[in-house]
PDB file as gemmi writes it, atoms N, CA and C in Angstrom:
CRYST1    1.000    1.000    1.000  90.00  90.00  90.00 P 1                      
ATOM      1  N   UNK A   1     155.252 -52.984 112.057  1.00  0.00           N  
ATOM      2  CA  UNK A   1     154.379 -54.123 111.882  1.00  0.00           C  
ATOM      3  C   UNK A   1     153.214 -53.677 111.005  1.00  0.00           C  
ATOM      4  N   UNK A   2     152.762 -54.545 110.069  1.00  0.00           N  
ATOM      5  CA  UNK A   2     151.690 -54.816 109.242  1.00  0.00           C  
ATOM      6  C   UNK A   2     150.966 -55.652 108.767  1.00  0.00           C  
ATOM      7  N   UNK A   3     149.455 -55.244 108.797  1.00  0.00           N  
ATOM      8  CA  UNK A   3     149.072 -56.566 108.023  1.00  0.00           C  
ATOM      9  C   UNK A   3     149.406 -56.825 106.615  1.00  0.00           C  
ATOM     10  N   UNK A   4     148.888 -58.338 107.003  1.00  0.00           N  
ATOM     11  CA  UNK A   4     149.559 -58.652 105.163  1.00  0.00           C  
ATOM     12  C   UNK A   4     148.353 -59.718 104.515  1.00  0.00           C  
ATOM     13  N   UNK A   5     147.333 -59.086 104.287  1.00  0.00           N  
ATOM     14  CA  UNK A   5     146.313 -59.628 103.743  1.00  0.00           C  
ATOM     15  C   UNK A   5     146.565 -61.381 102.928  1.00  0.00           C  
ATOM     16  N   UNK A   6     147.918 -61.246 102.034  1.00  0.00           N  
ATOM     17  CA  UNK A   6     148.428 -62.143 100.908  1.00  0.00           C  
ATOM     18  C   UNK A   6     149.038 -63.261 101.323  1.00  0.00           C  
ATOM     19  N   UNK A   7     149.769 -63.238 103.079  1.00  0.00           N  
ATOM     20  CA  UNK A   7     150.553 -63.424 103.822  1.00  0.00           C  
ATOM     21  C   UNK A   7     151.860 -63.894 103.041  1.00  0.00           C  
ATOM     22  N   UNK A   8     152.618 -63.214 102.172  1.00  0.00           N  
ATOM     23  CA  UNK A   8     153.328 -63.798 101.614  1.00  0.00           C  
ATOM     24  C   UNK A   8     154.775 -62.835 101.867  1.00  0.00           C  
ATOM     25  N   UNK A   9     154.711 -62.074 102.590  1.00  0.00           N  
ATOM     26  CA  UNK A   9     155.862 -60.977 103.265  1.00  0.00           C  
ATOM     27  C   UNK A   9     156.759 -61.544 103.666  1.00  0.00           C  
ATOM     28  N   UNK A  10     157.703 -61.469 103.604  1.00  0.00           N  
ATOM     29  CA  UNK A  10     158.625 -61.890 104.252  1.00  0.00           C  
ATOM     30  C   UNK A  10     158.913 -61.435 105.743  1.00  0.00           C  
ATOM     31  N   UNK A  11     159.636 -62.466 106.451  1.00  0.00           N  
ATOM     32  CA  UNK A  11     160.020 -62.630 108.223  1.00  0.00           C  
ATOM     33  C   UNK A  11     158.523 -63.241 108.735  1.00  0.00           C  
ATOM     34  N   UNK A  12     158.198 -63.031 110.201  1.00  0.00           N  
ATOM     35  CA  UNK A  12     157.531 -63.711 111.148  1.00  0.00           C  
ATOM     36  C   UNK A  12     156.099 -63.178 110.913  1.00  0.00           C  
ATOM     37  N   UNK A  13     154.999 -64.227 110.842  1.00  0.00           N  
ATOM     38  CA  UNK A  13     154.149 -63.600 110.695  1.00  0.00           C  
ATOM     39  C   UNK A  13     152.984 -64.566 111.646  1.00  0.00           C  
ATOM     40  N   UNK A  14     151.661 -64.115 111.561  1.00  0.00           N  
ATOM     41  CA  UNK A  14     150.624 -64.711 112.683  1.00  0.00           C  
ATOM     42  C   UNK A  14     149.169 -64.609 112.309  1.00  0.00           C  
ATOM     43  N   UNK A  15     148.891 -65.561 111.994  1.00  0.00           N  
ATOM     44  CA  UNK A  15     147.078 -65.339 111.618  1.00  0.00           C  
ATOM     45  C   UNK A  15     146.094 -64.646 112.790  1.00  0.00           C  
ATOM     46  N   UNK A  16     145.364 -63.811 112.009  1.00  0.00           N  
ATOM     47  CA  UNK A  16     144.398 -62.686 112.483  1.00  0.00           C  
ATOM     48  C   UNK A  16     143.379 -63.780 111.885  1.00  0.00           C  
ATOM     49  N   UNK A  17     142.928 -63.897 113.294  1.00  0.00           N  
ATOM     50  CA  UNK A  17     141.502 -64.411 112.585  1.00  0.00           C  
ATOM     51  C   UNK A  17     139.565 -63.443 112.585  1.00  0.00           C  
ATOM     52  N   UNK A  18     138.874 -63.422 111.864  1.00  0.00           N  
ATOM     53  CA  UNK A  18     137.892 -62.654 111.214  1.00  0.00           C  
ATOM     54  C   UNK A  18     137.128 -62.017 111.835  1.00  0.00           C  
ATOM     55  N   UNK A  19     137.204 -63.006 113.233  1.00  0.00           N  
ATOM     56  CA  UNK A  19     135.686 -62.995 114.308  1.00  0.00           C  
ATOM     57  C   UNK A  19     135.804 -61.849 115.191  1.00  0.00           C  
ATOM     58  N   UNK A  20     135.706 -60.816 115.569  1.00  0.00           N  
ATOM     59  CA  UNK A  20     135.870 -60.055 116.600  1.00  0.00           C  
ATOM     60  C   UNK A  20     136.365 -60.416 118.278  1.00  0.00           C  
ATOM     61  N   UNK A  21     135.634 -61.576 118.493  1.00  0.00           N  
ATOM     62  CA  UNK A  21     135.497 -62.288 120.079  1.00  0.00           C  
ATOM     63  C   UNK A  21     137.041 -63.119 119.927  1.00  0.00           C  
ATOM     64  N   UNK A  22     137.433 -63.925 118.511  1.00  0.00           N  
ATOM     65  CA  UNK A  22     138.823 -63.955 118.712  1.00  0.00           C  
ATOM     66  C   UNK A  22     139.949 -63.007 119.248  1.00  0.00           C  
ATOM     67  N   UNK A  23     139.567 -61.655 118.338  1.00  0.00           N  
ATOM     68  CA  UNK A  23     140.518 -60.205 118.354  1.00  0.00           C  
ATOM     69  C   UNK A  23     140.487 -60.606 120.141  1.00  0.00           C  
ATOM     70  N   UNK A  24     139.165 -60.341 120.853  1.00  0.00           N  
ATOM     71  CA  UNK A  24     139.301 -59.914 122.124  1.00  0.00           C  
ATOM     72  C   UNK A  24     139.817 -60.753 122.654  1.00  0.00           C  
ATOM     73  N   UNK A  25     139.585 -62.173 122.691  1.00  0.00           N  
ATOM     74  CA  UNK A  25     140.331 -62.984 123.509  1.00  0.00           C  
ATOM     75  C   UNK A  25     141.988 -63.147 123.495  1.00  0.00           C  
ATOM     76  N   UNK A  26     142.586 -62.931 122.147  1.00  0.00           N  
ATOM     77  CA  UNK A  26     143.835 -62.659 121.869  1.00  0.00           C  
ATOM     78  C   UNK A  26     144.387 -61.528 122.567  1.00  0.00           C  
ATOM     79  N   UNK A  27     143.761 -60.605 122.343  1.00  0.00           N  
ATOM     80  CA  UNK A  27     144.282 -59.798 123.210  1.00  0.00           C  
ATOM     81  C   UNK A  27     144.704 -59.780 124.574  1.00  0.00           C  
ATOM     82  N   UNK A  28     143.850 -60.347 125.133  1.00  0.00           N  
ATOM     83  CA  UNK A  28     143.535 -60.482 126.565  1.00  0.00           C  
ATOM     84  C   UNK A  28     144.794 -61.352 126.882  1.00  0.00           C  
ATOM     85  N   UNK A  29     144.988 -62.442 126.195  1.00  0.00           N  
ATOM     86  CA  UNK A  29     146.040 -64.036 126.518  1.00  0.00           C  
ATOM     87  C   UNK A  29     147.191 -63.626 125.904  1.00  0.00           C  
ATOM     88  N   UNK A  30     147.182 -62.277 124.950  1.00  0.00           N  
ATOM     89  CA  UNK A  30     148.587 -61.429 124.231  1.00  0.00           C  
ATOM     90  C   UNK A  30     149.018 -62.815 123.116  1.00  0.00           C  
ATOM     91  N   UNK A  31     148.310 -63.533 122.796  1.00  0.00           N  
ATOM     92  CA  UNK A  31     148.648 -64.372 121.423  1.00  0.00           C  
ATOM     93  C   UNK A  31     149.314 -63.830 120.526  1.00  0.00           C  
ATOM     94  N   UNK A  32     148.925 -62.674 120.176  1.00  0.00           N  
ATOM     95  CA  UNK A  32     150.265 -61.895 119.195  1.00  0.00           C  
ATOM     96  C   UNK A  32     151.277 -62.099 119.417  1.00  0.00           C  
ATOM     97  N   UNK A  33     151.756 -61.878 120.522  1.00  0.00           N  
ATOM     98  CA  UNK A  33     153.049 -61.651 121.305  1.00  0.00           C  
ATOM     99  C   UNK A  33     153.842 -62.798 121.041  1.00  0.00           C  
ATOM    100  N   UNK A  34     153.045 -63.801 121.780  1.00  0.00           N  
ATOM    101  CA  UNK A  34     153.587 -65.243 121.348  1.00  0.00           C  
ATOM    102  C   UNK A  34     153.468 -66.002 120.283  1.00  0.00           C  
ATOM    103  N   UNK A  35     152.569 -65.599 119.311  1.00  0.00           N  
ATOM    104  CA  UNK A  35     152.982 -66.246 117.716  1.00  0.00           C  
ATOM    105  C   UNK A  35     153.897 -65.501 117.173  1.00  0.00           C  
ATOM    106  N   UNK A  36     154.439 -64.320 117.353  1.00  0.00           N  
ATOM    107  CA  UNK A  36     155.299 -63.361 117.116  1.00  0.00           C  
ATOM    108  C   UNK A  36     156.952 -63.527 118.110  1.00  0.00           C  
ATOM    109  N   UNK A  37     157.216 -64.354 119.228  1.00  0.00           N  
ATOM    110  CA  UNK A  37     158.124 -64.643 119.608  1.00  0.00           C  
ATOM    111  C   UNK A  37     158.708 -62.827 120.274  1.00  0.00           C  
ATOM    112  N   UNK A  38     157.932 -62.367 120.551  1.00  0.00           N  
ATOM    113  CA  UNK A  38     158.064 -61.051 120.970  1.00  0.00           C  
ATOM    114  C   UNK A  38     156.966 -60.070 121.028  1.00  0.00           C  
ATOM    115  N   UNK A  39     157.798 -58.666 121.750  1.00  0.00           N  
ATOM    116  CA  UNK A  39     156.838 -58.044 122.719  1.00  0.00           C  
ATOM    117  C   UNK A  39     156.130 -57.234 121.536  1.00  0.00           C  
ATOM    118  N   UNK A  40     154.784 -56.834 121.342  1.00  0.00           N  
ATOM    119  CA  UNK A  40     153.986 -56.126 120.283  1.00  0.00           C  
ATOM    120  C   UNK A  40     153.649 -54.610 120.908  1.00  0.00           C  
ATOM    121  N   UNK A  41     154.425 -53.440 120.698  1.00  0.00           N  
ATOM    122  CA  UNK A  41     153.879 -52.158 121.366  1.00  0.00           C  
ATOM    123  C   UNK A  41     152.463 -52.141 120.846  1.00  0.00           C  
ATOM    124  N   UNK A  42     152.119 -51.058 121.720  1.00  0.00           N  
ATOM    125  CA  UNK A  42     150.157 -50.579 121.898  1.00  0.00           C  
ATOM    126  C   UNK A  42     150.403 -49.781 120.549  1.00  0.00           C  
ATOM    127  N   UNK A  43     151.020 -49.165 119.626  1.00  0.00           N  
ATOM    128  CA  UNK A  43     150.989 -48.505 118.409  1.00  0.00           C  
ATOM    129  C   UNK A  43     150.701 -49.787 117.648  1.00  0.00           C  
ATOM    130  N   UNK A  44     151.463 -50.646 117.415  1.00  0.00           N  
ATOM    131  CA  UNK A  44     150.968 -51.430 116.322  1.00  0.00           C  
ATOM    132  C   UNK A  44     150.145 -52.260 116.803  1.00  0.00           C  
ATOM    133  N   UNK A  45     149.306 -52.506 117.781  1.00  0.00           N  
ATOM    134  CA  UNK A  45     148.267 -52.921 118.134  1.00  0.00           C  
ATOM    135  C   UNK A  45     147.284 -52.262 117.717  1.00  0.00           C  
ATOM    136  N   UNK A  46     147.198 -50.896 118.072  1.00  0.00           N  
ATOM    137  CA  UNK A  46     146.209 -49.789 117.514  1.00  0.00           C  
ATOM    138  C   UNK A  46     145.891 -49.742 115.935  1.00  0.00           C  
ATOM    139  N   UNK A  47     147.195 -49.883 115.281  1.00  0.00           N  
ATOM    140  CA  UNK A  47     147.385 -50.449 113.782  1.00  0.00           C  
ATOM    141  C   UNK A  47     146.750 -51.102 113.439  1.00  0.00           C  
ATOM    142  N   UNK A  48     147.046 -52.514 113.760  1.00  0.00           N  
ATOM    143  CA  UNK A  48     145.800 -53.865 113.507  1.00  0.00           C  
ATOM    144  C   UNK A  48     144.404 -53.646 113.754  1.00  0.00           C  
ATOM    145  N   UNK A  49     144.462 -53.651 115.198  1.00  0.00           N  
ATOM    146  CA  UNK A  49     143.040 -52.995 115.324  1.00  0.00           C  
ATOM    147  C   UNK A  49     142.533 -52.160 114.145  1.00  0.00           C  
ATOM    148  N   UNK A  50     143.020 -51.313 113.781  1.00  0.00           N  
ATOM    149  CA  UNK A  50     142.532 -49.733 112.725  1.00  0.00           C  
ATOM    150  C   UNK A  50     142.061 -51.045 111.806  1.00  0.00           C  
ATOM    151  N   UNK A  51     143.156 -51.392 111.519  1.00  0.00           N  
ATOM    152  CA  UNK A  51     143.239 -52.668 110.224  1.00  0.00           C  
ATOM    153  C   UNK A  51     141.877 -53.799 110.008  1.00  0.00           C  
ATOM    154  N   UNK A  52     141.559 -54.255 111.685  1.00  0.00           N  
ATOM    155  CA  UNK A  52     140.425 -54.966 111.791  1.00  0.00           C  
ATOM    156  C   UNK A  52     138.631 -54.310 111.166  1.00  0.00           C  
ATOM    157  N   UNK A  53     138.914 -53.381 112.158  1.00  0.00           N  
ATOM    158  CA  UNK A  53     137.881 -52.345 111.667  1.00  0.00           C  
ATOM    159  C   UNK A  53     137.721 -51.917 110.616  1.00  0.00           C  
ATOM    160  N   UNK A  54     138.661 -51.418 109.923  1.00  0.00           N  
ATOM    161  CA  UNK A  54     138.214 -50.751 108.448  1.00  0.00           C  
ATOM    162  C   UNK A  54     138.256 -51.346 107.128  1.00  0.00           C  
ATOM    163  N   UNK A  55     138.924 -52.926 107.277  1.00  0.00           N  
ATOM    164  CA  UNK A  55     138.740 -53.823 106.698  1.00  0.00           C  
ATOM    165  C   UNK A  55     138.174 -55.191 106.561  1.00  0.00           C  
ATOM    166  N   UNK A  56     138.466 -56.129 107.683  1.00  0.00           N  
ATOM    167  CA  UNK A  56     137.976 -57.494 107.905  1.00  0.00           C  
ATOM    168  C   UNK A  56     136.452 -57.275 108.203  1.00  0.00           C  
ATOM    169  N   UNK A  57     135.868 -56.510 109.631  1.00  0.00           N  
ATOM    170  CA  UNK A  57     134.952 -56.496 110.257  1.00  0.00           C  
ATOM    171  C   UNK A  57     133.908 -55.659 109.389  1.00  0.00           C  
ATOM    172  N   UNK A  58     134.121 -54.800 108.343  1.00  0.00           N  
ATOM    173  CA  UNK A  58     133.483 -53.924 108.042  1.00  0.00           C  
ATOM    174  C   UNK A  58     132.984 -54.827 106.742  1.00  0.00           C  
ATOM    175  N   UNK A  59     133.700 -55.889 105.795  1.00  0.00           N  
ATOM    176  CA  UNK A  59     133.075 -56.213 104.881  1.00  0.00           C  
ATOM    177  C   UNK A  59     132.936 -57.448 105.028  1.00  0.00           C  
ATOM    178  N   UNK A  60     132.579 -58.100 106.658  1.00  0.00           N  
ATOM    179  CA  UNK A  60     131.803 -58.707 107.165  1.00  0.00           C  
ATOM    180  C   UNK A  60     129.955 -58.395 106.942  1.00  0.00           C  
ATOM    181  N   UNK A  61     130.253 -57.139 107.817  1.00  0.00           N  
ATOM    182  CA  UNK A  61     128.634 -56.771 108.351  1.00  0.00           C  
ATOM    183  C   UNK A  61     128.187 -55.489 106.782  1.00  0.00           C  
ATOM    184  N   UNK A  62     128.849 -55.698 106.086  1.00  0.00           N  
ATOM    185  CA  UNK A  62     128.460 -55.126 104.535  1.00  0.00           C  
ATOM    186  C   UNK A  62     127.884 -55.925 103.557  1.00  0.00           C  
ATOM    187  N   UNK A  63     127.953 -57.309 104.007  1.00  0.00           N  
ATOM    188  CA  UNK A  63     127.407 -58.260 102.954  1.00  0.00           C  
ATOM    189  C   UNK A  63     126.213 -58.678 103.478  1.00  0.00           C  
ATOM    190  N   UNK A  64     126.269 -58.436 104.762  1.00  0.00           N  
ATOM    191  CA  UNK A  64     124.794 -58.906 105.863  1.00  0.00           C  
ATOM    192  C   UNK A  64     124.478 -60.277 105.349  1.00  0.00           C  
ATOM    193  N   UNK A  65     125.777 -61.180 105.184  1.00  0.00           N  
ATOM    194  CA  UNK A  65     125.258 -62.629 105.027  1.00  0.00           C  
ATOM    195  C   UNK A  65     126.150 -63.512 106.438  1.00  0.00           C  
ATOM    196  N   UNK A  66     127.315 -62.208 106.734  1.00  0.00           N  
ATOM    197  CA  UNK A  66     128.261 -62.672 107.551  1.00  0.00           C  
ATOM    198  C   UNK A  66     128.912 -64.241 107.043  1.00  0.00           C  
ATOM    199  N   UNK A  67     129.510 -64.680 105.640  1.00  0.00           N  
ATOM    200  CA  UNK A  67     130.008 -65.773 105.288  1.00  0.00           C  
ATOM    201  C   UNK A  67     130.972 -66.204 105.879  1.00  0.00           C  
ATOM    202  N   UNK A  68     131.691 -65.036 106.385  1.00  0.00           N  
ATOM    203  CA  UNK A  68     133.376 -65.762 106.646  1.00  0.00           C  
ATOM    204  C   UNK A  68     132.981 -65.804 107.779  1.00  0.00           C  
ATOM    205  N   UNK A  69     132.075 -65.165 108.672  1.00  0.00           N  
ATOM    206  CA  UNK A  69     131.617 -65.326 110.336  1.00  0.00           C  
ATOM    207  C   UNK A  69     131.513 -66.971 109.942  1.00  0.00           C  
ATOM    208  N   UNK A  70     130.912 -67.274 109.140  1.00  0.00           N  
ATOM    209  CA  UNK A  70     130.355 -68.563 109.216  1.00  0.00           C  
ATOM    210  C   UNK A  70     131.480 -69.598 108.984  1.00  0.00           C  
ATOM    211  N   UNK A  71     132.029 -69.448 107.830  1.00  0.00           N  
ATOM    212  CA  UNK A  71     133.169 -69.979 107.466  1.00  0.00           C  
ATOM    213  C   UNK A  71     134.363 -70.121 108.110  1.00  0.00           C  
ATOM    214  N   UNK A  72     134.794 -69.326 109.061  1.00  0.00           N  
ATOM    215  CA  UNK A  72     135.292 -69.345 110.665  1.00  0.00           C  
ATOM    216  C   UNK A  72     135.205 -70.013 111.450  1.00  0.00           C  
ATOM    217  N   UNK A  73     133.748 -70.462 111.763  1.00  0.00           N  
ATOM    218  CA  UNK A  73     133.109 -71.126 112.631  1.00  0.00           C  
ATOM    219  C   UNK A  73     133.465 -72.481 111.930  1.00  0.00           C  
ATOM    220  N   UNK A  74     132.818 -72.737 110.976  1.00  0.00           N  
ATOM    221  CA  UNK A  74     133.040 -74.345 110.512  1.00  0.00           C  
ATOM    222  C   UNK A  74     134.753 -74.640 110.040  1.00  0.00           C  
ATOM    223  N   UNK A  75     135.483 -73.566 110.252  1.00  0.00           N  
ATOM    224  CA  UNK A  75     137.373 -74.384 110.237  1.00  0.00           C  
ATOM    225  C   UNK A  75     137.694 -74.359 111.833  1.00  0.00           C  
ATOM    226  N   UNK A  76     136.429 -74.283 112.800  1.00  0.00           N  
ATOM    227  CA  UNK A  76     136.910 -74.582 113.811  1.00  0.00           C  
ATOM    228  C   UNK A  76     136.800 -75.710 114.455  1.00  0.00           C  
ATOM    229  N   UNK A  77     135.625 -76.461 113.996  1.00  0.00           N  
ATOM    230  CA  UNK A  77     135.122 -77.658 114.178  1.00  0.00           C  
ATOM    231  C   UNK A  77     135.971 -79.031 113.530  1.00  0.00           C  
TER     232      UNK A  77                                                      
END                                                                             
């Protein structure tokens, strides 16, 4: 399993969304699992995660305007 920034990969795939408090709540309710139609081992969890961190979350709090925090928020409404 991988992310796919482009989402244009081919087979099953599942939106990661930006916010951190999503990551956690997904986790918790295993949403992966079930937008994925199957079981997700703790390795490629650890993966994503790595993935969250060193990409999404990090050039979040690098722009210190937090846009897509924001922009998140208002495609939820």
């Amino acid at each position: 399993m991988r992310a796919d920034p482009t989402g244009r990969s081919n087979g099953r795939g599942a939106y990661l969304c930006y916010r951190a408090a999503c990551w956690e709540k997904g986790l918790v309710r295993r949403a992966l699992e079930r937008s994925l139609r199957g079981p997700v081992s703790n390795d490629d969890l650890d993966g994503l995660k790595r993935y969250f961190i060193e990409t999404i979350a990090s050039s979040v709090y690098a722009t210190g305007s937090g846009a897509a925090d924001r922009a998140a928020r208002g495609a939820e409404r």
